[in-house]
LOKE-952911 format. One record per residue: residue number from 0; x, y, z negated of N, C-alpha, C in turn. Coordinates in Angstrom, 3 decimals, always signed. Example, Ala and Ser with C-alpha at 12.3 -4.5 7.8 and 13.67 -1.06 7.14 Angstrom:
REM residues 2
+-----+----------+----------+----------+----------+----------+----------+----------+----------+----------+
! seq !     n_xx !     n_yy !     n_zz !    ca_xx !    ca_yy !    ca_zz !     c_xx !     c_yy !     c_zz !
+-----+----------+----------+----------+----------+----------+----------+----------+----------+----------+
!   0 !  +13.190 !   -5.690 !   -7.800 !  +12.300 !   -4.500 !   -7.800 !  +13.200 !   -3.300 !   -7.800 !
!   1 !  +12.850 !   -2.250 !   -7.080 !  +13.670 !   -1.060 !   -7.140 !  +12.900 !   +0.030 !   -7.870 !
+-----+----------+----------+----------+----------+----------+----------+----------+----------+----------+
//
This chain:
REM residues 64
+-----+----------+----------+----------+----------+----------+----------+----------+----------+----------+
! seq !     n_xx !     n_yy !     n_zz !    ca_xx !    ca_yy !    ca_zz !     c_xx !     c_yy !     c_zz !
+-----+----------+----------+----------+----------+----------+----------+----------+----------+----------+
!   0 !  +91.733 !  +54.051 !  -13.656 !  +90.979 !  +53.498 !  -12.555 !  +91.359 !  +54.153 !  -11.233 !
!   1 !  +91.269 !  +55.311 !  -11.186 !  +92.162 !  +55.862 !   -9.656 !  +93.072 !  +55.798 !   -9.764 !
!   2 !  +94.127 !  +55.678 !  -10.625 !  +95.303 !  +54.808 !  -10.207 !  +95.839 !  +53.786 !   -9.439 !
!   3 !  +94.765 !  +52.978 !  -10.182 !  +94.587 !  +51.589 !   -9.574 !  +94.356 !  +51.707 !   -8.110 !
!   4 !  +92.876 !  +52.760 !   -7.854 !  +92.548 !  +52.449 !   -6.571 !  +93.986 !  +53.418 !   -5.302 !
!   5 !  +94.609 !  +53.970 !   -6.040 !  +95.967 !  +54.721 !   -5.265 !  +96.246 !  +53.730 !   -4.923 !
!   6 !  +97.213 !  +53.040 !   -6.173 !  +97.680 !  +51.522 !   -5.807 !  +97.241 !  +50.646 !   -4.380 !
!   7 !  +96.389 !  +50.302 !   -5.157 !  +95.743 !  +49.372 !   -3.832 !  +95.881 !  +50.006 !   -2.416 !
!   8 !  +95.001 !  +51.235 !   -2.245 !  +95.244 !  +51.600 !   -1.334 !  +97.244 !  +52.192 !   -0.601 !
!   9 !  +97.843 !  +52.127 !   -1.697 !  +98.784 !  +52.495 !   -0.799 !  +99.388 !  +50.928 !   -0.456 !
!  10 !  +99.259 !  +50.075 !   -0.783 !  +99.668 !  +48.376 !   -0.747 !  +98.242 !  +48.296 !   +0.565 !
!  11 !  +97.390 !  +48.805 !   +0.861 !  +96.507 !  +48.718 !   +1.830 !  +96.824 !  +49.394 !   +3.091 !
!  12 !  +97.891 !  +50.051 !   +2.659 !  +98.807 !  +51.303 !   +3.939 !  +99.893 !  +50.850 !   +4.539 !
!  13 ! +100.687 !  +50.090 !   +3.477 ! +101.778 !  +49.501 !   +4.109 ! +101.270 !  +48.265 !   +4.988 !
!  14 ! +100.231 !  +47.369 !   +4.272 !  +99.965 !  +45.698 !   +5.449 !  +99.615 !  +46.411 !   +6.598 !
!  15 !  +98.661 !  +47.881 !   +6.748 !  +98.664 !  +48.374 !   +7.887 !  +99.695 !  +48.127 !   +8.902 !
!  16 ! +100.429 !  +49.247 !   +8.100 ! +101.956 !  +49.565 !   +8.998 ! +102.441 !  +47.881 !   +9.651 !
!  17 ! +102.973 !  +46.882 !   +8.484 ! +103.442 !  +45.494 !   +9.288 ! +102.655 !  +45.422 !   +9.655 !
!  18 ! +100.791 !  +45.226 !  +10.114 ! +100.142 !  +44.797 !  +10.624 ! +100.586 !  +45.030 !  +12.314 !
!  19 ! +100.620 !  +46.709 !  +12.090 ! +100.775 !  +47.370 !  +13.196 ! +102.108 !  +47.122 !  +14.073 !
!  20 ! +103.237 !  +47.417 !  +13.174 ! +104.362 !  +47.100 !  +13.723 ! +104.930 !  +45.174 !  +14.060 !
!  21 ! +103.722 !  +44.197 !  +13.755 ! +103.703 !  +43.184 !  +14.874 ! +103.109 !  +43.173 !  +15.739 !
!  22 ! +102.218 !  +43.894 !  +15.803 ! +101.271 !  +43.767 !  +17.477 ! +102.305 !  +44.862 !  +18.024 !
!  23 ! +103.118 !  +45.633 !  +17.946 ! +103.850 !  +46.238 !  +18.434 ! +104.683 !  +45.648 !  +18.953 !
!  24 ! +105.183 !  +44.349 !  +18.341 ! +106.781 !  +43.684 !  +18.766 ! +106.149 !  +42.852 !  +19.879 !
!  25 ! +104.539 !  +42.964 !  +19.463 ! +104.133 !  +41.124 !  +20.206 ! +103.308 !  +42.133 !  +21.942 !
!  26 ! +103.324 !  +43.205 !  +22.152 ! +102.979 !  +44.219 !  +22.805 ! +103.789 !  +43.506 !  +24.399 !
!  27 ! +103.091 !  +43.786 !  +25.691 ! +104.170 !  +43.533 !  +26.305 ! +104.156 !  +44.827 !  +27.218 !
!  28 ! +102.483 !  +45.654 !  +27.025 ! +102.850 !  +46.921 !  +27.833 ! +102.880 !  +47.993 !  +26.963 !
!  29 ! +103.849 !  +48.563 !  +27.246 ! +104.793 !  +49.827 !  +26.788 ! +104.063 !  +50.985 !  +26.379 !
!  30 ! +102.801 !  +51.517 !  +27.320 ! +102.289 !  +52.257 !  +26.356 ! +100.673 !  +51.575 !  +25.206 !
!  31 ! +100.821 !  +50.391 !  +25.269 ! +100.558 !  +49.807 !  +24.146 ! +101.216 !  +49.790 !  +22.901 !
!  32 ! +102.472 !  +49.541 !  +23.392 ! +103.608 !  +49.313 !  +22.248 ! +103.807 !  +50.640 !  +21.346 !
!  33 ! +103.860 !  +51.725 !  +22.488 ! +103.887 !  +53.230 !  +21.806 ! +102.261 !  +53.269 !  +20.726 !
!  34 ! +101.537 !  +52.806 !  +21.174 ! +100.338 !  +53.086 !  +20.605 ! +100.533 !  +52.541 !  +19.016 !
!  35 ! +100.691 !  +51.106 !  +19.096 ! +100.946 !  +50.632 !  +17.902 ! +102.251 !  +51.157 !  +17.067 !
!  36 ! +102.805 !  +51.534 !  +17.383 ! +104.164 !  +52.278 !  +16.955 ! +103.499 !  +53.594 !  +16.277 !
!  37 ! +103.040 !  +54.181 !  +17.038 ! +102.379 !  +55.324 !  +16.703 ! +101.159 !  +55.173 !  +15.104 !
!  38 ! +100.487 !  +54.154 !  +15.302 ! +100.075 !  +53.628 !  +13.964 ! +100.262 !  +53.136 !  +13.060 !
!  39 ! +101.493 !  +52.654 !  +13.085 ! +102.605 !  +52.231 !  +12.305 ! +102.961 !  +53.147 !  +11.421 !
!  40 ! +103.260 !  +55.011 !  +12.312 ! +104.014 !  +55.534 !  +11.532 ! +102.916 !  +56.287 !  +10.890 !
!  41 ! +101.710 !  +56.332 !  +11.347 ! +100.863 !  +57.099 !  +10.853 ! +100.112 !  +56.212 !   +9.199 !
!  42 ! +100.409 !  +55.069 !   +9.334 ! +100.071 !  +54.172 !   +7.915 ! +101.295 !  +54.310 !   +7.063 !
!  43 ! +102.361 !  +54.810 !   +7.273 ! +103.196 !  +55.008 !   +6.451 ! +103.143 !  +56.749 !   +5.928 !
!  44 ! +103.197 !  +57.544 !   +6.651 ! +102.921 !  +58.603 !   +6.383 ! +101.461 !  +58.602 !   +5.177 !
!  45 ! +100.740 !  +57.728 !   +5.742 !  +99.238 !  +57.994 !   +4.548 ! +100.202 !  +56.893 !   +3.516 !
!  46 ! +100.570 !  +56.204 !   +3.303 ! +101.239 !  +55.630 !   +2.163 ! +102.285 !  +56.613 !   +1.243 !
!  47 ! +102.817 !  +57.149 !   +1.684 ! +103.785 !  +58.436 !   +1.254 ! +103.116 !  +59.557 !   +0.719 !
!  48 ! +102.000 !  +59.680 !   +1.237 ! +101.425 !  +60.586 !   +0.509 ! +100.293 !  +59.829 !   -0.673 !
!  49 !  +99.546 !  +59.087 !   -0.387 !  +99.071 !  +58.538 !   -1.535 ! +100.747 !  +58.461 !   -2.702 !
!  50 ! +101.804 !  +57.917 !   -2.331 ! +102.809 !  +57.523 !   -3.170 ! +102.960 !  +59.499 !   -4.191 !
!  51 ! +103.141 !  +60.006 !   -2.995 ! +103.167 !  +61.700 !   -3.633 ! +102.102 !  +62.104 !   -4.460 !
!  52 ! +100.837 !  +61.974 !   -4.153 !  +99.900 !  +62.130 !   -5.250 ! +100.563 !  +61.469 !   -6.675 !
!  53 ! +100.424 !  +60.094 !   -6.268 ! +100.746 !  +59.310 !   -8.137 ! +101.682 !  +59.952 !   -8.432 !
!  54 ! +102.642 !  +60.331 !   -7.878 ! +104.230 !  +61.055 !   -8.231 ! +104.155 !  +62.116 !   -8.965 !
!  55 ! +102.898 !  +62.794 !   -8.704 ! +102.856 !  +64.233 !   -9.045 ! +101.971 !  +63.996 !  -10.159 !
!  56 ! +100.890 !  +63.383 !  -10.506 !  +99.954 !  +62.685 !  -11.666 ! +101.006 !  +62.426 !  -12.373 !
!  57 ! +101.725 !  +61.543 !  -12.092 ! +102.940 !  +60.755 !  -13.501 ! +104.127 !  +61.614 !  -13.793 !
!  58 ! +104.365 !  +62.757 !  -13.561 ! +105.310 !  +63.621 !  -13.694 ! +105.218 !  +64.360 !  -14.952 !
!  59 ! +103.860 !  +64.839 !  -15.247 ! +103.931 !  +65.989 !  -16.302 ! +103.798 !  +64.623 !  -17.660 !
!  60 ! +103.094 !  +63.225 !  -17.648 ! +103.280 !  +62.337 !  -18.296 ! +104.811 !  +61.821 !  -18.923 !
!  61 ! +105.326 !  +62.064 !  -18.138 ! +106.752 !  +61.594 !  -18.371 ! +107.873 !  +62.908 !  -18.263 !
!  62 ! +107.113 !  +63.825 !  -18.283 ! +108.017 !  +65.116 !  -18.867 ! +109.012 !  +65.561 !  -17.393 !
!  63 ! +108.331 !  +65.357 !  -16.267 ! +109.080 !  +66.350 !  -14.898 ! +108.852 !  +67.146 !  -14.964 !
+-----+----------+----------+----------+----------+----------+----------+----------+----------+----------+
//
């Protein structure tokens, strides 16, 4: 079951990120654009680490 909810939530991190990185493209002032850029990378960073948690859970399972 927290697997699952990793899952989801990291598939809930990335639509962030594209969410973010189109209002970024569709941006026409610049430090808007930085803004959304900036949240972009910050929904990927929380996706990477949710991804690092499961990584580290499924490791001793599969003999890392």
């Amino acid at each position: 079951m927290l697997q699952q909810f990793r899952s989801d939530a990291i598939q809930d991190c990335y639509r962030g990120a594209a969410k973010a990185r189109r209002m970024a493209d569709e941006a026409t002032n610049p430090a808007t654009k930085s803004d959304f850029l900036n949240f972009e990378r910050r929904w990927l960073s929380l996706a990477r680490g949710f991804e690092t948690e499961v990584a580290r859970e499924l490791a001793p399972q599969v003999g890392w």
